[in-house]
Structures are given as structure tokens and as C-alpha cells.
N, C-alpha and C positions, 0 to 999 in steps of 0.2 A: 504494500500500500504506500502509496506517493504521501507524508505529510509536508505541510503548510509551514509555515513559521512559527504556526500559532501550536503543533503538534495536531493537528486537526487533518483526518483524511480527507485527500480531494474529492472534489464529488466529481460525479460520472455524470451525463447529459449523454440521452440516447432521444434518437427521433425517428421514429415507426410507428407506420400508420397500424400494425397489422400487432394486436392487442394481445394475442398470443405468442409472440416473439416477442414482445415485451417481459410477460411475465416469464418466461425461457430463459429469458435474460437475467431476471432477477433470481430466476431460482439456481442458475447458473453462478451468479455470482456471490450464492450464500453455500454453495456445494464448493464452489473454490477455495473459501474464506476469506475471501477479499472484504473488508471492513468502510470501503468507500462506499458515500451515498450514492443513490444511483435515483436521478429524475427522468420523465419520461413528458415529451413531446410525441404529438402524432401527424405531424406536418410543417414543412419548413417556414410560413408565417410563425406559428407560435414558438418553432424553435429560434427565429429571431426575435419574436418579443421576451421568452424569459433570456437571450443573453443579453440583450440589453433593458432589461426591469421595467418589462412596459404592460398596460393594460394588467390581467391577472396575476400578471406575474412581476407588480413592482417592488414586491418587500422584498429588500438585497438579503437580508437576513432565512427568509426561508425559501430563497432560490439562490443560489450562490452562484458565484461564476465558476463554470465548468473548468476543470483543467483536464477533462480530454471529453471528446463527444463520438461518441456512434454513430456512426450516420446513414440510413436506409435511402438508395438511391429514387425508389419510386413512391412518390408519397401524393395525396392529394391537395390542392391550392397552391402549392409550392414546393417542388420537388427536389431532392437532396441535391445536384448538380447546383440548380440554381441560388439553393440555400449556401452549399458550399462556395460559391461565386462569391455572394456576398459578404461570405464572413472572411473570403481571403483579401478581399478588396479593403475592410473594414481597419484600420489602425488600431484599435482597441482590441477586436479580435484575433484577428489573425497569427498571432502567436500561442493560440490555443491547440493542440495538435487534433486532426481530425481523422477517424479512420470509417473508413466506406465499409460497413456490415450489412452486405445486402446477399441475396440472391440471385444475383446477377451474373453470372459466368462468360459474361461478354467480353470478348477483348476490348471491342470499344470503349466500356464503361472504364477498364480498369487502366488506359491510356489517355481518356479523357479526363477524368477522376486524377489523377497524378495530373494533369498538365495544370486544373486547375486548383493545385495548391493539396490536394488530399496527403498526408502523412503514413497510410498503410490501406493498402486493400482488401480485405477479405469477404471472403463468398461463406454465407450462414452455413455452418453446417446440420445435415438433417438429424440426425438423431441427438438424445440431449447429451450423453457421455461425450462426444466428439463436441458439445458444446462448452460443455462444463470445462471441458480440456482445455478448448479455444481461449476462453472467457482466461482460465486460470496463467495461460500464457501469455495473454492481453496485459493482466496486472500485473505479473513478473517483469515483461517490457517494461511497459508503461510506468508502473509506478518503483518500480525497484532498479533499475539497469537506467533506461532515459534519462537525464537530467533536465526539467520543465524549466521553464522560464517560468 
């Protein structure tokens, strides 16, 4: 687990429309033991309003800024590319790391996705033990090995 200054784990930001990979997620990341909170968006508007504390999501204190995000590439109102677009564009954001957790086994996706700014690719895996595994290798990167800004 990545901590803060404060000794505080980082919280996770995942954004999936699809409500059962969310909770896959979570259960995934309590069979890992990974101890970072972990928030949930289902579309890349609202994952732009909780990074920047807008509308629902303005109390900093019970949405915090993410220090790494999930990102499902097909979502509805605003789709993870374009979500991703914005947050690489963004100064305040963009030194947030972003990894593409989608379904997508396209090359397309996984060359466009890196062009615009994405930090790690992965394609969900289907069963939960090969998720549990992913998720638990996610944290070890992520928050033990990476050095975050």
C-alpha cells in the first residue's frame, strides 16, 4: 500500500460503468489485502467531477484525490479515452498515474490509450482468482515499487 505523508493509504478511483466489475474489484482488492480506499465512478463526467470536487462530489475530505485511477475504456456520457484526454491535458491532474482496466483486447485501444498519456494497460481478467492476482500485482507496483508524485 502506497502511504501519504500523512501515513494515510492512497485511495484508488476506479471508473466502470458495468456495477459488477466494480464490486470484483472491491472484492478483489480485500482478497489481496491491499488496505487503500477504493471509490467508484460509472462514467467519465462524474469521474471528472469527483477529481476535481465538483457537484456530488465536492467535500475534499470524503473524496480525496486519487493517487492512481482504473480506468474502463467504454463507458457511457463520456468515455474513458476521452476522460483520459482530459485528465492528461489537465495541470493539476495529470501527474496522477492512470491504468486502462478494461476488456478491450484491441491493439488499437492499447496504442491509443499509451499515446494519450495512459500509464499501464490491462485487459480484465475473467475469472476472479486471475483477478484477485491482477489487482494484488496492481498494489505491489503501484503502491510498493512506483515512486508517486
Amino acid at each position: 500500500m502506497l502511504l501519504s505523508s500523512h501515513l494515510q493509504p492512497v485511495p484508488i478511483l476506479m471508473a466502470d460503468d458495468d456495477q459488477d466489475d466494480c464490486l470484483l474489484a472491491q472484492d478483489a482488492l480485500d482478497e489481496s489485502r491491499l488496505t487503500n480506499p477504493i471509490f467508484f465512478v460509472h462514467d467519465g463526467i462524474a469521474l471528472l467531477d469527483f477529481l476535481h470536487n465538483r457537484g456530488a462530489y465536492a467535500d475534499k475530505k470524503k473524496y480525496p484525490r486519487p493517487g492512481l485511477i482504473l480506468l474502463d475504456l467504454n463507458m457511457p456520457r463520456m468515455d474513458g479515452r476521452t476522460a483520459l484526454t482530459k485528465i492528461k491535458e489537465d495541470s493539476e491532474l495529470r501527474l496522477i498515474p492512470v491504468v486502462i482496466l478494461t476488456t478491450s483486447k484491441q491493439e488499437q485501444d492499447v496504442f491509443q490509450t499509451y499515446g494519450l498519456g495512459a500509464n499501464s494497460f490491462i485487459t480484465k481478467p475473467v475469472e476472479f482468482d486471475d483477478l484477485v492476482k491482477t489487482m494484488r500485482v496492481l498494489g505491489e507496483y503501484w503502491f510498493s515499487i512506483v515512486r508517486l508524485a
